[in-house]
N, C-alpha and C positions, 0 to 999 in steps of 0.2 A: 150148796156145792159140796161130794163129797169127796174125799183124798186126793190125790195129784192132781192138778188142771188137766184137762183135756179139753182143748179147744176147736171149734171146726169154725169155718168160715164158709158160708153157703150162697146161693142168688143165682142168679140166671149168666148164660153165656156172655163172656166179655164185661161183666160188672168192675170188677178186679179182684178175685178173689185172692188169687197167688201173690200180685202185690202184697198186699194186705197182710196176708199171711205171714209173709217174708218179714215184712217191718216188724210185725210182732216177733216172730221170732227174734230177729236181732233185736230190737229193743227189751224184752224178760232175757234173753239166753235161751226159749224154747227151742227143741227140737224140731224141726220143719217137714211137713209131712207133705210132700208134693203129690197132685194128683196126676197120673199115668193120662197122655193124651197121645200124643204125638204116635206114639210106637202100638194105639190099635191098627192095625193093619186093613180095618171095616169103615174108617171114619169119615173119609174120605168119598167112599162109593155109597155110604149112608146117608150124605150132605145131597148127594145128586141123585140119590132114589132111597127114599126113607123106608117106603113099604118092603124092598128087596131086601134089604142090608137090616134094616132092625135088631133082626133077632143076635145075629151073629157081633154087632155092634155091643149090644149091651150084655153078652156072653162073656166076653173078654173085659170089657168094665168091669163086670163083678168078680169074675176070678182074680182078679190082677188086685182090686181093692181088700177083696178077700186076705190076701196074702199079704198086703202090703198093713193091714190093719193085724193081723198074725204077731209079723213082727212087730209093729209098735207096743203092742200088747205085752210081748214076750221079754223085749230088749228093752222098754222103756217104762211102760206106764208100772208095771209090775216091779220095777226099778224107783219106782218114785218119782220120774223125771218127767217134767211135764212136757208135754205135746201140742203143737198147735197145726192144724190140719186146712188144707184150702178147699175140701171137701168133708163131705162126712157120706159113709154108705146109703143112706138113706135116698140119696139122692136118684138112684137106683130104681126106687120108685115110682117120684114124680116121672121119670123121662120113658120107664118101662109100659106106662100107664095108656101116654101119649103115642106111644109110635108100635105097638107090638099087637098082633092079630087075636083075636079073643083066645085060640085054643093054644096060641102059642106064648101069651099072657099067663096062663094056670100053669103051664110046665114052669114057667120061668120064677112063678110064686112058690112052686114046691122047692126050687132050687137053692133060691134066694134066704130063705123061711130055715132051711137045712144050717146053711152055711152063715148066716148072721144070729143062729140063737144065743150064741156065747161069747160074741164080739163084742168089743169095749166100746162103750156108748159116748158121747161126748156129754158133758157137765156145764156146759158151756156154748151155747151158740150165735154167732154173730150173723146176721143176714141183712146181705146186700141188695137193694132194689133201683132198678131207676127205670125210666119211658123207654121205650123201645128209640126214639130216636138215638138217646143216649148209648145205646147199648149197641146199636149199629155203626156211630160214630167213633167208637171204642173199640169193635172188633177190624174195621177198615183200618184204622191208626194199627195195631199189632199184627196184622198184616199175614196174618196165616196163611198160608195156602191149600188148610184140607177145611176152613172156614170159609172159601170166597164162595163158594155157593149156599151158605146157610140163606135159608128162605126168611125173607121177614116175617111174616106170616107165621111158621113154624116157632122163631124167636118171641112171637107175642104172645101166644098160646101158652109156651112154654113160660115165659113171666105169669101167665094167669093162673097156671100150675102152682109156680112155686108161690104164690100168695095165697093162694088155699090149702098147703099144703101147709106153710109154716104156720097159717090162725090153727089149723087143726094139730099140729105141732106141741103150740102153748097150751091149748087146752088138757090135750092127751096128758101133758110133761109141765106142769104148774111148778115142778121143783128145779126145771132146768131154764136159769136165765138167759132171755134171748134179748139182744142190743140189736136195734134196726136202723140201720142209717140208711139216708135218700140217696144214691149218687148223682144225682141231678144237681143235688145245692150243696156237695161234698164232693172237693176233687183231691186226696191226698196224697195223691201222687205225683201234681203239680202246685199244691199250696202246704207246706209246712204245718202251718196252722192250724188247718183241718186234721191233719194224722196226729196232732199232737191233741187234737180236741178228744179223736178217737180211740187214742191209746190213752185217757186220760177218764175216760169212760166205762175202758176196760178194767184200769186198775182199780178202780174203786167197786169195781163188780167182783171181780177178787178178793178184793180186802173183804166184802161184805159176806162173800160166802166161807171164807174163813173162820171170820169172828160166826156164824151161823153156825161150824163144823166144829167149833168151841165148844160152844154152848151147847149143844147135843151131846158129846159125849159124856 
């Protein structure tokens, strides 16, 4: 791991990414890096017609993450100050992959490719997985209303997504440690124990690329 932490937190809808995120920041003092959902304006009419909404869907994802990675970059990481994120840009990918029409896929890669060449990477990745059961059971309990139409269907695909995407992840990125927990047999947001298992997981992932970032220089 090199110089300030920079942490993201990755997994499919309704995992608990933002939790997650959240305790970590309050438990180190990280900076808390929220992903932008509520305020696309596309989200909503993308749940209830995927193929319509797409493009303009994840237009506004990336500009909005674009900026919001800007700053952290500017204000913080360049600052020294570590960040822990409930997304990381990347994600961008997986979902662009999934739901965007071939010709309107290559415009969105020229755009994408533009605007992330010089954006701060995470050093650090944590990714969340569980069954789609879970994940549907999770997204009814927080009770969104531009999620009441997510497809299950659309939700499994996309978990089949992100698990191919993060094997190909480790491979591409052997020097950035990735921690995977189940959320099937980890609930830390209703048992103590568990969050204290996985912040305890994380610190030692820390420690270890510290002493690593030692010894290298």
């Amino acid at each position: 791991m090199k110089n300030v932490p920079f942490i993201t937190v990755e997994g499919p809808i309704g995992v608990g990414k933002t939790s997650l995120a959240k305790a970590i920041s309050e438990h180190f003092s990280y900076h808390l890096l929220k992903e932008i959902v509520d305020e696309n304006p596309f989200l909503g009419k993308f749940y209830e017609n995927i193929e319509e909404w797409s493009f303009q869907t994840e237009m506004f994802f990336l500009c909005n993450r674009y900026k919001q990675l800007e700053d952290i970059h500017t204000k913080f990481l360049s600052e020294e100050k570590a960040v822990v994120a409930d997304y990381n840009i990347f994600k961008n990918l997986i979902f662009s992959k999934r739901t965007l029409k071939e010709q309107q896929a290559q415009k969105y890669m020229d755009i994408y490719s533009i605007l992330t060449e010089d954006m701060p990477k995470p050093n650090l990745v944590i990714y969340l997985h569980a069954s789609l059961e879970t994940l549907l059971e999770r997204i009814q309990k927080r009770g969104r209303e531009v999620e009441k139409n997510i497809s299950p269907l659309y939700l499994e695909q996309l978990s089949a997504d992100y698990e191919q995407f993060m094997a190909d992840f480790e491979k591409a990125h052997p020097e950035v440690p990735v921690l995977r927990f189940n959320g099937d047999h980890i609930d830390f947001v209703q048992k103590p124990g568990d969050l204290k298992m996985m912040l305890q997981a994380l610190e030692e992932t820390l420690k270890e690329g510290a002493q690593q970032d030692e010894f290298t220089r």
